[in-house]
N, C-alpha and C positions, 0 to 999 in steps of 0.2 A: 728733254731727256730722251734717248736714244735707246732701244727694245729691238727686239727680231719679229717685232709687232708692226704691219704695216702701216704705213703713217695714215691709211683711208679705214683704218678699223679703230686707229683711237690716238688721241694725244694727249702725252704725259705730263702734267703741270708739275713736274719735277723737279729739282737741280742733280743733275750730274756728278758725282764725286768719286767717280774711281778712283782708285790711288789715296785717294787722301783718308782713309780709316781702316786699320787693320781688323779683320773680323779676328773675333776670341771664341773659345772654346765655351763648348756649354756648361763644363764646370765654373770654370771663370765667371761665365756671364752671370751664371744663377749665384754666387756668393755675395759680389756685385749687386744685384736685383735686392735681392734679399736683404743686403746693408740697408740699403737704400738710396743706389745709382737705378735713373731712370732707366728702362728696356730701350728707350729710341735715343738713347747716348750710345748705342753699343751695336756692331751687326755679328753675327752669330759664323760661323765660320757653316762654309752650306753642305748638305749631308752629301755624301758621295752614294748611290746606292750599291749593292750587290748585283750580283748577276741575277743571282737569286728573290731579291727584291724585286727587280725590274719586271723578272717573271711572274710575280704575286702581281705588280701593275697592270702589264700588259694583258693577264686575265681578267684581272677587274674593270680594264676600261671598256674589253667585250663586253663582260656582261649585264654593265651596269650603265652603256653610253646610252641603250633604248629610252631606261628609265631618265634620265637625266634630259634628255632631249624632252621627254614628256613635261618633265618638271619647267625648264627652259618654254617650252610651248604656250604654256599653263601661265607662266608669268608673264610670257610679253599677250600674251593677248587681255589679263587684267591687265596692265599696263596701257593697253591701247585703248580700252572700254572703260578706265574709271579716268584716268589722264589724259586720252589722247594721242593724238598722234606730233602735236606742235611741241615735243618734247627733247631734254638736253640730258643725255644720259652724264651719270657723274659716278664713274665707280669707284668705289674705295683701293685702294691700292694695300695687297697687291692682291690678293685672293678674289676681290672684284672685277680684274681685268678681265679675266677670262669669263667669267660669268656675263659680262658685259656688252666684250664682243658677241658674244650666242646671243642673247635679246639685241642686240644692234641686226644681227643678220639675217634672226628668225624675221624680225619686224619688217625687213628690207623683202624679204620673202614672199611674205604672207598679205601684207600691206602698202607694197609698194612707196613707204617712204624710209627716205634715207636720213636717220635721225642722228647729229651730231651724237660723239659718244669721247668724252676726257673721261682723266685718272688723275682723283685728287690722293693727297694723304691727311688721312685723322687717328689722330692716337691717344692713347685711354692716358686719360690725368694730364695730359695736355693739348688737346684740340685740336681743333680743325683747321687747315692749312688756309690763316685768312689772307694771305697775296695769291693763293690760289684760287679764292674765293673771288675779291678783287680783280681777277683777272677775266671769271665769267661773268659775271655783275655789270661788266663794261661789256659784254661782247650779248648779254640773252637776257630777258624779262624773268625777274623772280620767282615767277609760276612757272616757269621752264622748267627747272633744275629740278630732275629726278635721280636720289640717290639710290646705290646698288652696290651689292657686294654678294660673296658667291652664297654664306648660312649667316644662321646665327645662332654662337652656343646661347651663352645664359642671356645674352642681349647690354653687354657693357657697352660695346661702341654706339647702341643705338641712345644709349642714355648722356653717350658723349655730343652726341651728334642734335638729341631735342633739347640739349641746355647751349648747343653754340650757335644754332640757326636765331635761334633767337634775336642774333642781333643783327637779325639779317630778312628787313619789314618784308615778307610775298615769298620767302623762300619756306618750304614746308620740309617739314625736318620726317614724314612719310620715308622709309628705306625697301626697294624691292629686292629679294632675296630666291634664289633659286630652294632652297629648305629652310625652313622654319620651324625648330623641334620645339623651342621656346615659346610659342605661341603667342609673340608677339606684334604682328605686324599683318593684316589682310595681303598686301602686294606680294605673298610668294606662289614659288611652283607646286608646294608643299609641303604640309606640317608634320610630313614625317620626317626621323633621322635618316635618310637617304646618304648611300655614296655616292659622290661626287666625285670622279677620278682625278680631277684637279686638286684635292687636299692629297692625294699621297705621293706628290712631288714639290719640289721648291721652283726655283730661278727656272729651271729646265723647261716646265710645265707654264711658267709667266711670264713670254717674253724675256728671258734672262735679266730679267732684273731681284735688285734685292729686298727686302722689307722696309719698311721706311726708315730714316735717321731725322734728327734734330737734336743739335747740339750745338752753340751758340758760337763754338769757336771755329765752326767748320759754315754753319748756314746763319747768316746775316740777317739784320730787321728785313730785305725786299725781295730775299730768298724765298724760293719753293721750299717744303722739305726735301729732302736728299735721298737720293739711291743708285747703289752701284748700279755696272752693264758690267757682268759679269762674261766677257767677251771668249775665254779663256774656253767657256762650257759652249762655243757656239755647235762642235761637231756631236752635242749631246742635244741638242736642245729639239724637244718635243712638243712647241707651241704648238703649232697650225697641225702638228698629228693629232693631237688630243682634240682642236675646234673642228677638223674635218671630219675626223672619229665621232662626233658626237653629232653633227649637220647630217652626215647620213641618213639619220633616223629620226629629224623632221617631218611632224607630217602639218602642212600647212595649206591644204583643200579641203579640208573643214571647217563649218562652224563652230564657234566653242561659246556654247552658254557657262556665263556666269554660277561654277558649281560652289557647292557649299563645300570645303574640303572639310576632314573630320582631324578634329584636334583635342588633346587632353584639355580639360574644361580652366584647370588652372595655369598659371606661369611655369618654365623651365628654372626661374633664379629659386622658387618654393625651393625646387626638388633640390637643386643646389645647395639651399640652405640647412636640406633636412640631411644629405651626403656631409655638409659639416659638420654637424652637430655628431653624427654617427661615426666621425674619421676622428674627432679630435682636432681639427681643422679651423685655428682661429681666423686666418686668411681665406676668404673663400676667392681669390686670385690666383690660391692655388689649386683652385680645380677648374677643372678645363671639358663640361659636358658635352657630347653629341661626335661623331664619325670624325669630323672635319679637324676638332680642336684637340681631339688625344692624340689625331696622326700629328697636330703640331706640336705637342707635346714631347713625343717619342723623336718628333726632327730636331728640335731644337731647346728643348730644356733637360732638366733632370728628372727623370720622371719617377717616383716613387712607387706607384703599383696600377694596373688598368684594372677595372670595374667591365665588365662586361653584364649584361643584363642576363637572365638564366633563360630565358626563350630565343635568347640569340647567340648561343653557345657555339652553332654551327651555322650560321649564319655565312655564308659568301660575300657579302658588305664587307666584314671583321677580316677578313684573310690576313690584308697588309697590315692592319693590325697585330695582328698575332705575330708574322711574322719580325716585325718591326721592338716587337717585346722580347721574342729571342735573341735577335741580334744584339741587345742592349742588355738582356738579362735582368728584364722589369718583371716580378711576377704580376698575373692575369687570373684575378678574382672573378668568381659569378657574384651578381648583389641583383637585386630586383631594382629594375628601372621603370618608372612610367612615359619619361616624354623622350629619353633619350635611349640609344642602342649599347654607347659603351661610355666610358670618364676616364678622362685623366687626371692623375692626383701628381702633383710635383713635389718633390721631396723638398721639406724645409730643413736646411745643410743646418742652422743652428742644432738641430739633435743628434748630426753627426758626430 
């Protein structure tokens, strides 16, 4: 699979499909969803941003590349202290690649070794990409494989991912993650909702590629999953601005003891649970907790209204948020949060 991602930062156990699936509108896609056609039978037509967007970005990647690089620092060095260095990075596609490359680099940095790093695809209610799996199995030792992706909201794909490893004896279904507001997983940067400037862009921000697809008439029993090369966005495309943007503010001549990071005592899917119950919310599918998953929200579904937490009202994180609520004309509720900063709630079209 082909990226604006150089081929020595990562390789994409993809198939290629341009041309062959026309992305649909977010209304489309979400009445579709809602029927009940899969999300990876479909690609989403990709947000174009404002001028004005771009500029709510462009400030947030200032202000928040420091912090993220910490968080990034924070993970590869647990990463190198409870795994190792004889490790095969596997990041989840496509919000993983980037997260991926920055622990592939820091590591390279700080560590002086040069740790293989692929991009698989796994997707919720239907699995993990096993000829992509199949394909490292033959090439690295089961204890290799280190999975990674940039957050995690409520922790669904992690749930995808300890029921698929499974059948797969030496591989450990462990996921390292740059945030972790869910509180589920020791190998992150941080259990706080942290911005990540890589959630408030799409294809542009990833390599120009698309979200994953699998759909039987397009990807075959010996296929990769699928995803465009959106070639079209190359004179936009902001990969290696955002990975350099963020490398800057590496600091890797230190030691880094083993800290205890602080985290809400219970799970992220609690609070989720307890936002449905308070929405009216039979699907908790339709809610999308923490920074990373409302911007995806606001990019590419229907969103019915964002939750902001009442101590982060003015928050600098939220910006693109906010802004991204305007342009759509989703109202922006205060609701009290404990593990996450803001939610998104997607509108279920049956009530329209």
């Amino acid at each position: 699979m082909r990226s604006s991602y150089r081929e020595e930062d990562v390789t994409l156990l993809l198939k290629d499909i341009t041309g062959m699936v026309e992305p649909q509108p977010a209304m489309v896609r979400e009445r579709l969803i809602q029927s009940g056609r899969h999300y990876s039978e479909m690609l989403p037509v990709e947000y174009v941003p404002t001028q004005k967007y771009m500029e709510v970005y462009e400030e947030a990647l200032r202000r928040f590349a420091g912090p993220t690089a910490a968080a990034v620092g924070k993970l590869a060095d647990r990463i190198v202290q409870i795994k190792g260095r004889d490790i095969v990075l596997v990041s989840l596609a496509r919000a993983g690649i980037p997260a991926g490359i920055l622990v592939k680099h820091f590591i390279s940095q700080k560590y002086q070794a040069n740790v293989p790093h692929y991009a698989i695809s796994i997707i919720r209610d239907r699995g993990i990409d096993k000829n992509a799996m199949k394909y490292l199995l033959e090439r690295y030792q089961p204890e290799q494989l280190l999975f990674l992706d940039g957050w995690i909201g409520k922790g669904a794909i992690l749930g995808e991912l300890r029921k698929d490893v499974c059948a797969y004896k030496g591989v450990s279904s462990d996921i390292a993650v740059i945030a972790d507001p869910a509180n589920v997983t020791a190998l992150c940067g941080t259990h706080d909702d942290i911005l990540i400037p890589s959630s408030c862009l799409n294809a542009t921000v990833s390599g120009l590629i698309s979200r994953t697809f699998l759909r039987e008439d397009i990807i075959g029993p010996d296929d990769f999953h699928g995803a465009v090369y959106y070639e079209a966005l190359r004179d936009s495309d902001l990969s290696y601005k955002y990975i350099d943007a963020i490398e800057r503010h590496f600091v890797t001549d230190t030691d880094a003891p083993m800290e205890r990071d602080c985290a809400v005592e219970d799970y992220g899917i609690d609070e989720v649970r307890a936002l449905a119950r308070a929405f009216g919310v039979e699907d908790i599918n339709l809610i999308k907790p923490g920074i990373g998953e409302t911007t995806r929200v606001l990019l590419r579904r229907v969103p019915w209204k964002v939750l902001i937490d009442e101590g982060h009202r003015q928050n600098p994180e939220l910006s693109h948020v906010i802004r991204l609520a305007e342009e759509k004309n989703v109202p922006v509720e205060c609701y009290p949060l404990r593990h996450y900063k803001c939610c998104g709630l997607i509108r279920k079209l049956a009530d329209t």
